[in-house]
N, C-alpha and C positions, 0 to 999 in steps of 0.2 A: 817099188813103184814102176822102174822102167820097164821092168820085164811085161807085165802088166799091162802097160800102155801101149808096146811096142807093137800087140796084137792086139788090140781092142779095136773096138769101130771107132771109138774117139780119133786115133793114130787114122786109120784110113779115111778117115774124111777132112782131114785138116784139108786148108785150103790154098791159096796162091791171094799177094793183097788183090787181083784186079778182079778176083773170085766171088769178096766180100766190098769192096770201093763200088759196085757199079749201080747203076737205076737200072730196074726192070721198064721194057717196055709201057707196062699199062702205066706205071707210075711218072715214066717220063713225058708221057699223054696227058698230065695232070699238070704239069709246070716241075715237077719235082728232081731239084737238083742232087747231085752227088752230097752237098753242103745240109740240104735239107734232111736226107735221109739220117745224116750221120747225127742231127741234133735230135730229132723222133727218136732214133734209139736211144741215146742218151738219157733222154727227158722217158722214156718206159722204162729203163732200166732202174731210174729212180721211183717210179709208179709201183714197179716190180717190188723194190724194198720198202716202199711206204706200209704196202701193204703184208708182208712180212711182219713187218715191227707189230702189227695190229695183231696179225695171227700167232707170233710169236714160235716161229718156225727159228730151222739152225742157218746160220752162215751159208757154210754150203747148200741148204737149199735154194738160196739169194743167188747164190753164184749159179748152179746147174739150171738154174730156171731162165737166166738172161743168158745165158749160153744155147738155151735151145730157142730162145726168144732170137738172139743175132742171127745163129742156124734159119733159121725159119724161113729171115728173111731175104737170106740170099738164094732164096730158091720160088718166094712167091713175093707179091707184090704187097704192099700197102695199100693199095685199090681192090683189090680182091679179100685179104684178111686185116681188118677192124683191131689195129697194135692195141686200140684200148678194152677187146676182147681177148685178144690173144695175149697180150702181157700178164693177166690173175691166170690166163687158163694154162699159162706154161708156168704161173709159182705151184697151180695146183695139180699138176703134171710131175713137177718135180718134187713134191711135197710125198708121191706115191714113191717117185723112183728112190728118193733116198730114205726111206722110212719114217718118216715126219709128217704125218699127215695131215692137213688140212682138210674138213669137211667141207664141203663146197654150199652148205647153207650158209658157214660165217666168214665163207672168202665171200660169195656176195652182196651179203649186208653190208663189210666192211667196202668194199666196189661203190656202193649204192651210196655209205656217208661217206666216201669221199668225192662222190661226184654228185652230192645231192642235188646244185642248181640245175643239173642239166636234165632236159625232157626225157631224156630213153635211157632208160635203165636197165641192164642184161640181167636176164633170170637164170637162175640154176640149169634150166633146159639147155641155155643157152652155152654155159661155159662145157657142159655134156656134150655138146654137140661139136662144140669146137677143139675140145682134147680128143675127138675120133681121128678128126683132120690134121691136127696136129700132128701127132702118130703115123698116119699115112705121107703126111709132109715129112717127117723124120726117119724115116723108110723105118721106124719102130728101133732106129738107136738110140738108148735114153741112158746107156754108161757114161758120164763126165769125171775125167781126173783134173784134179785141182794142183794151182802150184803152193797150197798153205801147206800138206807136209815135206815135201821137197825143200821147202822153204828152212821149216825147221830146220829139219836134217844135216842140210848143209850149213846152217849157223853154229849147234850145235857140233857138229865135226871140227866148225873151224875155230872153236873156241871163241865167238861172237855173239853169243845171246842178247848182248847187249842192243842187239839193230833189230832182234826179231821184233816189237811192236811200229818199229818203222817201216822195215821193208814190209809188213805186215798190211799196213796201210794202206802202203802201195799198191798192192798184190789188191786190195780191195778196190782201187782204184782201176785197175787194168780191167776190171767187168765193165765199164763204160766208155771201152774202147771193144775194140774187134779179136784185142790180140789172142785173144783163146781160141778162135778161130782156126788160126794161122801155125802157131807154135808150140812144142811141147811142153810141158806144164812145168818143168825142172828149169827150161832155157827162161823163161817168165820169170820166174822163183830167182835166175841168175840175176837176169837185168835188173830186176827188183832190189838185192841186194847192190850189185852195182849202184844204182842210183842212192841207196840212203848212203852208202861210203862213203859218198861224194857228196850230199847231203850234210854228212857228220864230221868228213876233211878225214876221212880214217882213210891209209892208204892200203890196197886190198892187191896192189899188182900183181905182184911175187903168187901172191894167193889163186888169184883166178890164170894166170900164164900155166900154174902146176895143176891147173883141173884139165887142160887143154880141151876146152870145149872151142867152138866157131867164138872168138872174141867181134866176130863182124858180127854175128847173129845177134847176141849179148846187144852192139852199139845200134843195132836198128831198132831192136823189142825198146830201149832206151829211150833213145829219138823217140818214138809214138806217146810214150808214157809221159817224156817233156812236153810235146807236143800238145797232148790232152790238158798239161796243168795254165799251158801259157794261153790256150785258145778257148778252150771249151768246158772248163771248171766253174766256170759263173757265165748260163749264157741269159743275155737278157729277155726278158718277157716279149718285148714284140719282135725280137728275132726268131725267138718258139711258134709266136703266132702266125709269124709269116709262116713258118712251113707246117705246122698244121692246118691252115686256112685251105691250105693244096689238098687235102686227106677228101674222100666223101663224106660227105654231109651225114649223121646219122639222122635216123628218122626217128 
């Protein structure tokens, strides 16, 4: 895998936190805070996999698709691309990139029953039209390495299998944060394990000191991942509404 990764597009476009933290203008023209951006995503990320589960696509395509859904959005606004079009049109983006495909009549049907009450409904055209833009917004990198077999690997090696459906979890949990963004998919896969350790009271010191990776890196990926369970794991309904009331109005 590192080899791999170390020249991929994924590797050159990781970013810096204040790269993926920020509000674009047009949306800070809307009232839209740093706090608000970060529940939107959240709340599509989970749109992302609702709609997954319906199409019955793989894991990894859940992950590579909020990963270009995060991407996206550090580079355009929420004022300009409609997250609740661009959220199906990056599962169905990433439904091509990883060989799982999604036909896009029954990503939209299922679009349409799960937002039945509302007036405007995107049609097939429309998610067509939006995976062009996409494409153009992702300057056409659509490789995503993931930290589930890193993850493995290094359990496996360390004689821990016993933590892989935990730190597993975890690992699923980190797509509702940024950190893919930011970090290589192995140092993710570290923290990950780090946190269920500590989760399980199993002590892992000796262990991770002999990997000699950055242990500061390790304790920030960390930080975020607590951070997400203490803060934003259950956010409540009119805290989401406030910050979607900020979005444009669809017609």
């Amino acid at each position: 895998m590192a080899a791999n990764f170390w020249t991929s597009s994924h590797c050159k476009t990781l970013l810096e936190e204040d790269d993926v933290g920020h509000v674009l203008p047009a949306d800070q023209d809307r009232g839209l805070t740093p706090e608000d951006v970060k529940i939107i995503k959240i709340q599509m990320s989970l749109y992302i996999k609702m709609l997954a589960q319906h199409t019955k696509v793989r894991q990894r395509v859940v992950a590579t698709a909020i990963t270009y859904f995060r991407r996206i959005y550090t580079r355009k606004s929420f004022s300009e691309y409609d997250p609740f079009l661009v959220a199906p049109t990056c599962l169905y983006l990433a439904s091509k990139a990883e060989e799982n495909t999604v036909q896009a009549k029954l990503l939209v049907h299922y679009m349409q029953k799960i937002s039945a009450g509302e007036k405007y409904r995107y049609e097939i055209k429309d998610v067509l039209e939006m995976e062009m833009r996409l494409l153009e917004a992702l300057d056409y990198y659509l490789v995503v390495y993931h930290p589930y077999r890193p993850l493995v690997q290094l359990l496996q090696d360390a004689g821990m299998t016993d933590m892989i459906q935990t730190a597993w979890s975890l690992v699923n949990d980190t797509y509702r944060t940024d950190l893919i963004l930011m970090y290589p998919p192995h140092m993710i896969a570290l923290a990950c394990i780090f946190v269920a350790c500590v989760l399980k009271e199993k002590d892992t010191r000796t262990w991770f000191e002999d990997l000699r990776v950055d242990l500061n890196v390790i304790k920030n990926i960390s930080m975020e991942i607590l951070d997400f369970y203490d803060n934003y794991r259950t956010i409540l309904d009119e805290r989401l509404n406030v910050a979607l009331s900020k979005l444009p109005h669809r017609v």
